[in-house]
Each structure stands twice: as structure tokens, then as C-alpha cells.
N, C-alpha and C positions, 0 to 999 in steps of 0.2 A: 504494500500500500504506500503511497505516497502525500505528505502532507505539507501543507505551506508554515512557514515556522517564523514567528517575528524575534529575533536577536535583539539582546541589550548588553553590549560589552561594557568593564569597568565599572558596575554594577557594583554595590554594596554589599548586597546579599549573593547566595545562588539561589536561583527558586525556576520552578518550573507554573504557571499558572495556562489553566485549561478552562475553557468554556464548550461546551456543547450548544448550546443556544447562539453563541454568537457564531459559529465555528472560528474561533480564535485559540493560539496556542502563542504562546510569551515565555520566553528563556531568558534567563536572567543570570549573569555570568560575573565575575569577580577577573577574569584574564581579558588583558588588553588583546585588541584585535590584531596582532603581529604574530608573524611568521606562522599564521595557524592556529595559534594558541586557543584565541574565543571559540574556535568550529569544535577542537579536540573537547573542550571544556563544555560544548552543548553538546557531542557526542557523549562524552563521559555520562552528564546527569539526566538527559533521556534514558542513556542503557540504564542507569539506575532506577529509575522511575517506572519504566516498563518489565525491567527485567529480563532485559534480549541480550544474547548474545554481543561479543563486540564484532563481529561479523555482520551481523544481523541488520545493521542500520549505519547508512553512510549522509553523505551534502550530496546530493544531485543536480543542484544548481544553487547558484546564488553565496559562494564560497567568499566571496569577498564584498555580499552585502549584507544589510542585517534582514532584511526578508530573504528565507533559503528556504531551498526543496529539501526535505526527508523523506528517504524510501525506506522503507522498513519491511524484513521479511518476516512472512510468517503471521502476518497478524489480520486480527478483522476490522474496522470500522468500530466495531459498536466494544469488542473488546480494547482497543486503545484509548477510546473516551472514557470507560469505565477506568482505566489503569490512570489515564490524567487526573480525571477527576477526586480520584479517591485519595483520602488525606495523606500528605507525604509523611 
């Protein structure tokens, strides 16, 4: 599956916040956006949050803006809103 993801590098916190209703998804990152670092770090706290594989989910597009594509395998729709939405 494939998802549209809004980035917030330098970020205070890390958090991941998910809406169903809006279909909005917001990642919120503590690593500056160089040499990689913010993408690895919303990799990292997705796989955590879902619980996938680090195989499992990459940036399909959008690597050097803060909206990016996420593909994720393996998963459904209705199960990935439930995995967002449920308390971290």
C-alpha cells in the first residue's frame, strides 16, 4: 500500500499523529533534514508504530521534500489506520 506522509524535520518531539477522517498522516522528527537523516528517522518511527519489518517500508517519492510517498508491504488500508490511530 502506498501512503502520502507530511514531514516535520527539527521537530521537538518525535510523534507520529494519524487521522482517519481527515486522511492525514504527520511525522514529526527531532533529525535535521541532511544527508538523509529526517527520511531514516521517519522510517525508523513508522516501522515502530506499525511494526513492519525494516524491509517492509521505504520513501517512494518525495525524499527531499516534507510531503513523501510511503509504500508499505504487507498491509491493508483499514489495518494501518487502526495501527496509526491506536495510542503510541
Amino acid at each position: 500500500m502506498r501512503v502520502a506522509v507530511r514531514v516535520t524535520p527539527k521537530s521537538r518531539i518525535e510523534a507520529v499523529e494519524a487521522s482517519r477522517k481527515d486522511g492525514t498522516i504527520r511525522v514529526r522528527v527531532t533529525a535535521a533534514p541532511e544527508d538523509g537523516r529526517a527520511n531514516e528517522a521517519v522510517l525508523r518511527l513508522l516501522r515502530e508504530r506499525l511494526g513492519v519489518a525494516r524491509g517492509a517500508i521505504r520513501i517512494t517519492g518525495g525524499a527531499g521534500a516534507r510531503r513523501k510517498w510511503i509504500e508499505i508491504d504487507g498491509m491493508e488500508e483499514a489495518d494501518l489506520w487502526r495501527r496509526l490511530e491506536a495510542a503510541p
